[in-house]
C-alpha positions as CSV (number, residue, x, y, z in Angstrom):
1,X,127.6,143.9,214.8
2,X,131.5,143.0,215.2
3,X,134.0,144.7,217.3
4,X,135.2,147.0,215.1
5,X,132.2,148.3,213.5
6,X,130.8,148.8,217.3
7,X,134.3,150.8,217.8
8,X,133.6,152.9,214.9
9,X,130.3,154.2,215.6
10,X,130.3,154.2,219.5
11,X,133.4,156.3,219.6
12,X,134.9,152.9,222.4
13,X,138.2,152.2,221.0
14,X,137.9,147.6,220.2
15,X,140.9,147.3,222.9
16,X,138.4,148.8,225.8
17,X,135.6,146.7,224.6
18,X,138.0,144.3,224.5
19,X,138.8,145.3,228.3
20,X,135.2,146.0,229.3
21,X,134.3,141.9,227.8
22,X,137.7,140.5,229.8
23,X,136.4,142.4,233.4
24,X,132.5,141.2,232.4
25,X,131.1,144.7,231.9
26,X,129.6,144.4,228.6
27,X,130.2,140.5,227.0
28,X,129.3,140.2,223.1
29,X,126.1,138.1,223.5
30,X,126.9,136.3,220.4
31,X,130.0,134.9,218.5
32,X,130.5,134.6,214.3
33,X,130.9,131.1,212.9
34,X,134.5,132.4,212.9
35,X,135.0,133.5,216.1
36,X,134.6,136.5,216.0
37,X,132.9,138.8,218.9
38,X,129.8,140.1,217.8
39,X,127.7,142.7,219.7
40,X,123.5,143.0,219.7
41,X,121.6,145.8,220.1
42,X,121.0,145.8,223.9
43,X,124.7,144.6,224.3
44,X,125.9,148.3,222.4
45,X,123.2,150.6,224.6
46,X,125.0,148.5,227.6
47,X,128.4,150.3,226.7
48,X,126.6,153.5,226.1
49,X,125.5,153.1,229.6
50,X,128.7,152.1,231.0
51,X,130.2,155.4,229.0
52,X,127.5,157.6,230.6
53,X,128.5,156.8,234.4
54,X,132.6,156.6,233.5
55,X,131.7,160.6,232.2
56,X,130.3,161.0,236.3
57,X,133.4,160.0,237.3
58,X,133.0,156.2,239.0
59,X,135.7,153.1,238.8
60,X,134.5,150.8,236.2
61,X,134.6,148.1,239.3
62,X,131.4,150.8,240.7
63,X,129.8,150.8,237.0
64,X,130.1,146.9,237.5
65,X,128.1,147.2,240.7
66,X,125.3,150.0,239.2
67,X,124.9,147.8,236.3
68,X,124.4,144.4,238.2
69,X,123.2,145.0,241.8
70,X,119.4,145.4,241.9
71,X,119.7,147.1,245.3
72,X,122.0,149.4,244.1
73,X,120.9,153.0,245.2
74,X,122.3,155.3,242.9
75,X,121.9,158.7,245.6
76,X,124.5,157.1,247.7
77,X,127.4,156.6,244.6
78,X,126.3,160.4,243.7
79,X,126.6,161.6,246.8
80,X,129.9,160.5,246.8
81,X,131.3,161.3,243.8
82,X,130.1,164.9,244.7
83,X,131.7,165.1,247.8
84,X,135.8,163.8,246.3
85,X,134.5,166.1,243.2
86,X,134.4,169.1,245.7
87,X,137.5,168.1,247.3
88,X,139.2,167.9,244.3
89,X,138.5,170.9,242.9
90,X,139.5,172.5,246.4
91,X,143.0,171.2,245.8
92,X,143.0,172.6,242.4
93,X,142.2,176.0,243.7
94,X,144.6,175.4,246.7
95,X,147.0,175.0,243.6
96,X,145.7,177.5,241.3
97,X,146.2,180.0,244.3
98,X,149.8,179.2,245.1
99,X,150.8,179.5,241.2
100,X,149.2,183.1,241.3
101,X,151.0,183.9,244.6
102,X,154.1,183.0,243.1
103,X,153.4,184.5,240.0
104,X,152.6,188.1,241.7
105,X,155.8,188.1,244.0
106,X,157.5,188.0,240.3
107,X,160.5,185.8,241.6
108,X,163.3,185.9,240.3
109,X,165.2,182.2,240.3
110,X,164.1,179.7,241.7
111,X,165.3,180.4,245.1
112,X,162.8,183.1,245.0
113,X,159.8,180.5,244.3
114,X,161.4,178.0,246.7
115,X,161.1,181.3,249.2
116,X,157.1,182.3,248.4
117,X,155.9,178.5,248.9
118,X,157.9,178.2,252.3
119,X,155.7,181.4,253.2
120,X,152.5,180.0,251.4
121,X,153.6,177.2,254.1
122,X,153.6,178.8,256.8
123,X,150.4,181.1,256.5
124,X,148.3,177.8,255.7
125,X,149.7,176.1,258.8
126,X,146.7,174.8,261.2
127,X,148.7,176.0,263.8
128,X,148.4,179.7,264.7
129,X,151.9,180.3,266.7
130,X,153.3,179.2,262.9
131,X,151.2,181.3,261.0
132,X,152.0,184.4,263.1
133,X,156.0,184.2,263.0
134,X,156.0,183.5,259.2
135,X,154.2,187.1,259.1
136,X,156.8,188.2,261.8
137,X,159.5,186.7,260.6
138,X,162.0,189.3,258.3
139,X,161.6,188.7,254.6
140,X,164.0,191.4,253.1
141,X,165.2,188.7,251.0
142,X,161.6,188.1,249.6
143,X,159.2,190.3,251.0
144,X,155.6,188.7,251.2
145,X,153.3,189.7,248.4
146,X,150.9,192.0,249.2
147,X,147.9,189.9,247.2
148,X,149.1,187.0,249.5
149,X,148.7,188.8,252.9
150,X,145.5,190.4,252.1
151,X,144.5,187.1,251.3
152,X,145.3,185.4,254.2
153,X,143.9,188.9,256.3
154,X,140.5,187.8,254.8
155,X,141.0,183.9,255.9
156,X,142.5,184.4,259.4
157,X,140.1,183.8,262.6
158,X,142.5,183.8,265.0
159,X,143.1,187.3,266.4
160,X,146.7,187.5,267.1
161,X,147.6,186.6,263.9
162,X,144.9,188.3,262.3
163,X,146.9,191.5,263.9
164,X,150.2,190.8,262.9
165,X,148.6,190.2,259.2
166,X,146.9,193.7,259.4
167,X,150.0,195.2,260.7
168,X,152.3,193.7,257.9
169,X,149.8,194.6,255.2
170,X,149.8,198.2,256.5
171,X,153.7,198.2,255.9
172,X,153.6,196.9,252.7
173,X,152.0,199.7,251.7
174,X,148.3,200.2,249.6
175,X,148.6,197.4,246.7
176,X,146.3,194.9,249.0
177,X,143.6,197.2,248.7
178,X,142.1,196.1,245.8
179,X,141.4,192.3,247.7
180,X,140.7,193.7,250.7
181,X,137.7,195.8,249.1
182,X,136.8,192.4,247.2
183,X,136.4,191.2,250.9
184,X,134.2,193.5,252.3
185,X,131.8,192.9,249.3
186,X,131.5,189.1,250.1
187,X,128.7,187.4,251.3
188,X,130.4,185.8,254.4
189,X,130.3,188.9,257.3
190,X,132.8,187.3,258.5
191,X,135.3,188.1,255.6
192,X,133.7,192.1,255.4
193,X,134.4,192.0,259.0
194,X,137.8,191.4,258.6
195,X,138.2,193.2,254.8
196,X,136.9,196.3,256.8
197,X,139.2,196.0,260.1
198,X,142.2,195.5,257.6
199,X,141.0,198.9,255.4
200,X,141.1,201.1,258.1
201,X,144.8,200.8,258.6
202,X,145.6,201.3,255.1
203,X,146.5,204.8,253.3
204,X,144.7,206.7,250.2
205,X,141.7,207.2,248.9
206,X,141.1,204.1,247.2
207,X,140.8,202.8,250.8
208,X,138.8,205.8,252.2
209,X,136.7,204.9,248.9
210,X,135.9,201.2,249.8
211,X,135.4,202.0,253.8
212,X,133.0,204.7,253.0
213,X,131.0,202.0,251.1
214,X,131.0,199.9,254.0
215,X,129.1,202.0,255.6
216,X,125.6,200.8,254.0
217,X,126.3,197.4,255.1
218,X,123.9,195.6,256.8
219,X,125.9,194.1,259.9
220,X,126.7,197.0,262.7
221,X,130.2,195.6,263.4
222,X,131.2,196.1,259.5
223,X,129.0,199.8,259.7
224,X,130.8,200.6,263.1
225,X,134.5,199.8,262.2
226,X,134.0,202.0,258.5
227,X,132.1,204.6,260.1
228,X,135.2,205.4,262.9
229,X,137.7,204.9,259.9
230,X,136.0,207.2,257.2
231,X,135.7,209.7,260.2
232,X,138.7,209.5,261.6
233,X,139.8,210.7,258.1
234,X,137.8,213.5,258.2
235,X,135.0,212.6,255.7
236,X,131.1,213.7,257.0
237,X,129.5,210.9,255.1
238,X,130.5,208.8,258.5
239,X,128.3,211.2,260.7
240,X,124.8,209.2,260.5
241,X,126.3,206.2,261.2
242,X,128.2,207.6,263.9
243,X,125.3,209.4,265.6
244,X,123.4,205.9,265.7
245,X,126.0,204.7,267.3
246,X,125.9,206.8,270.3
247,X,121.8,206.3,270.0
248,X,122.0,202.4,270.1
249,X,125.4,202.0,272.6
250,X,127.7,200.6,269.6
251,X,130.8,201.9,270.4
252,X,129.3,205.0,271.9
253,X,132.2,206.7,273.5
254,X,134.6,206.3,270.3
255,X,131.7,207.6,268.0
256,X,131.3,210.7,270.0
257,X,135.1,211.3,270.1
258,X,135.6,210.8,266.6
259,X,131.6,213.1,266.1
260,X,133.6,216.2,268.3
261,X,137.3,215.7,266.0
262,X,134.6,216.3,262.7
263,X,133.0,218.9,264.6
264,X,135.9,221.2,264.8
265,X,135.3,222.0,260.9
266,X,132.5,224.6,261.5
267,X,131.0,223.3,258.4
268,X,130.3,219.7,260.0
269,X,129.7,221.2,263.4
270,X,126.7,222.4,262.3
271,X,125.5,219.3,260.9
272,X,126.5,216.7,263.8
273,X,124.8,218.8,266.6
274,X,121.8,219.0,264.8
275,X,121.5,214.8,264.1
276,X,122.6,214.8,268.1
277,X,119.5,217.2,269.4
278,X,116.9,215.4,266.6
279,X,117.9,212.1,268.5
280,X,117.8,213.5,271.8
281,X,114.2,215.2,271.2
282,X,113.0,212.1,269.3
283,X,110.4,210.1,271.6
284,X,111.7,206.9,271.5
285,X,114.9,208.3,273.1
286,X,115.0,206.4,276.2
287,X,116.7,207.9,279.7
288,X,119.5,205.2,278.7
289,X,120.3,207.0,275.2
290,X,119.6,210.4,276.3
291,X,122.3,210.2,278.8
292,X,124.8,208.8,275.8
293,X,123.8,212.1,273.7
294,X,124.1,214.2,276.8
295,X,127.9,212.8,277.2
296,X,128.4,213.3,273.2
297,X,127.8,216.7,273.5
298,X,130.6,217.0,276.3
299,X,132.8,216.2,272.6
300,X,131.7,218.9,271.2
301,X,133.0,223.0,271.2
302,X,132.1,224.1,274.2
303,X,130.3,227.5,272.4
304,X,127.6,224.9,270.2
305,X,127.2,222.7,273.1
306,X,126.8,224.8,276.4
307,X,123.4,226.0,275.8
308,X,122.2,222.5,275.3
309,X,123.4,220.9,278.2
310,X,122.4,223.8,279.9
311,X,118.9,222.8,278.9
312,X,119.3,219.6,279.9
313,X,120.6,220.3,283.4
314,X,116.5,221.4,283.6
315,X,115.8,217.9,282.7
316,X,112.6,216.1,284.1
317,X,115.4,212.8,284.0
318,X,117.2,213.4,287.3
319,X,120.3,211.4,286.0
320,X,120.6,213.3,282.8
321,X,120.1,216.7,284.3
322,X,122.5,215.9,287.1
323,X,125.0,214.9,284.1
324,X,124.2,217.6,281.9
325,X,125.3,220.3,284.8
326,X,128.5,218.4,285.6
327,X,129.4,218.7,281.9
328,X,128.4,222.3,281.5
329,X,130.7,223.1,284.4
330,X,134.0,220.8,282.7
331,X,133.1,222.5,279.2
332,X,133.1,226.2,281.3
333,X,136.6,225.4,282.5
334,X,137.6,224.1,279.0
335,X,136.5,227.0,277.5
């Protein structure tokens, strides 16, 4: 079959076979009495093969090699090609993020753009102390997006920064929320960790909203940090959470000030002293726990919580009841 007909029907323009014969990838095998290059069948399932691995990706000098090296072990070149694959489509979304960043921050001019990639700049430095003054640094020219900073909230391990981002985010006002709430659905606890830590110093509801869902999360730092948000804010779906808390020692003492600021509603009062006493008459309540509820019920209104750690001071635990009478005698003098 000649060159062009082979061109025709393979789809491989004649000046790449042409190409592909001068670098010895795929040689016509035979010639016309004219001349003319002339291609056999095993020759034209050759450049079907060399077209299969240029689709992969590789060089045409590393289909060379494939094609000719007996030894050649195929896993290895994959392997490869998998790994700059990755890498570039890391770039890309490096890229695709920045043109969305600028896109957001709705610049106008160019001096504007010029401004949101210095600050894209900055916040991807591998150096913290940068990172942390392009958050500090005034911006009323070109304030930082609010998409970008919750953003880099989510990414940043470093805990000064990871501050400095919270508290810029919380002066920008509520329109991160929306990523931050992404974040504490992720997979990584990491990111929830820090999607919830950011949410609890931002306003509204639609924040309230996403910490309270936080609450059913599996990992007790993400349940611990929503559950003294969504109380602090006065909401009673943060009272289990907060009464296992003060059961397993998570943050005890916060929990049970944040348990006696919901307990001033009488309606919640009722509920949180009854979760406490369950817990405290529950058998696997260890002398350890039982003196945590004994000290959460020192949060409470003095009226509810008298008669039970007047109890108590009659306890066979000589440590509790010792407690338990101290704390009757402070709430006395409160009351």
């Amino acid at each position: 079959m000649l060159i062009g007909e082979v061109a025709r029907r393979s789809g491989v323009s004649s000046r790449m076979l042409r190409h592909y014969d001068s670098l010895g990838l795929v040689r016509p095998t035979g010639r016309t009495v004219s001349g003319y290059r002339e291609y056999s069948d095993e020759d034209i399932r050759r450049i079907f093969h060399v077209e299969s691995l240029r689709s992969l990706g590789l060089s045409l000098r590393q289909i060379g090699r494939a094609l000719e090296d007996p030894a050649f072990e195929p896993s290895d070149l994959v392997g490869d090609l998998i790994r700059r694959t990755e890498e570039r489509l890391q770039r890309e979304q490096e890229l695709l993020d920045r043109l969305r960043a600028v896109d957001a921050s709705a610049p106008f001019g160019w001096e504007g753009v010029l401004r949101i990639v210095e600050l894209l700049h900055g916040l991807n430095s591998p150096h913290a102390a940068r990172r942390q003054q392009t958050v500090l640094a005034p911006t009323e020219d070109a304030p930082v997006p609010t998409e970008l900073l919750a953003g880099a909230v989510l990414a940043e391990a470093d805990p000064n920064v990871a501050g400095a981002l919270r508290w810029a985010l919380a002066r920008a006002g509520g329109d991160g929320v929306a990523s931050l709430a992404s974040g504490a659905r992720s997979e990584n606890v990491d990111i929830r960790r820090r999607a919830v830590h950011a949410l609890a110093g931002m306003p509204g509801d639609e924040a309230t909203s996403a910490l309270t869902e936080a609450l059913g999360d599996p990992d007790a730092t993400v349940r611990g940090r929503a559950a003294l948000a969504v109380g602090s804010r006065g909401r009673i779906a943060a009272v289990p959470a907060l009464v296992r808390m003060v059961v397993e020692g998570t943050t005890d003492v916060e929990a049970a000030e944040v348990l006696g600021t919901l307990a001033r509603d009488a309606g919640c009062a009722d509920r949180i002293m009854s979760e406490l006493t369950g817990e405290l008459a529950a058998p696997a309540a260890d002398p350890a726990t039982r003196m945590r509820l004994t000290q959460a019920f020192a949060e409470m209104p003095p009226a509810l919580a008298q008669s039970v750690l007047r109890d108590l001071a009659e306890d066979d635990d000589r440590a509790v009841a010792l407690l338990a009478s101290a704390l009757t005698g402070v709430l006395g003098r409160r009351e």
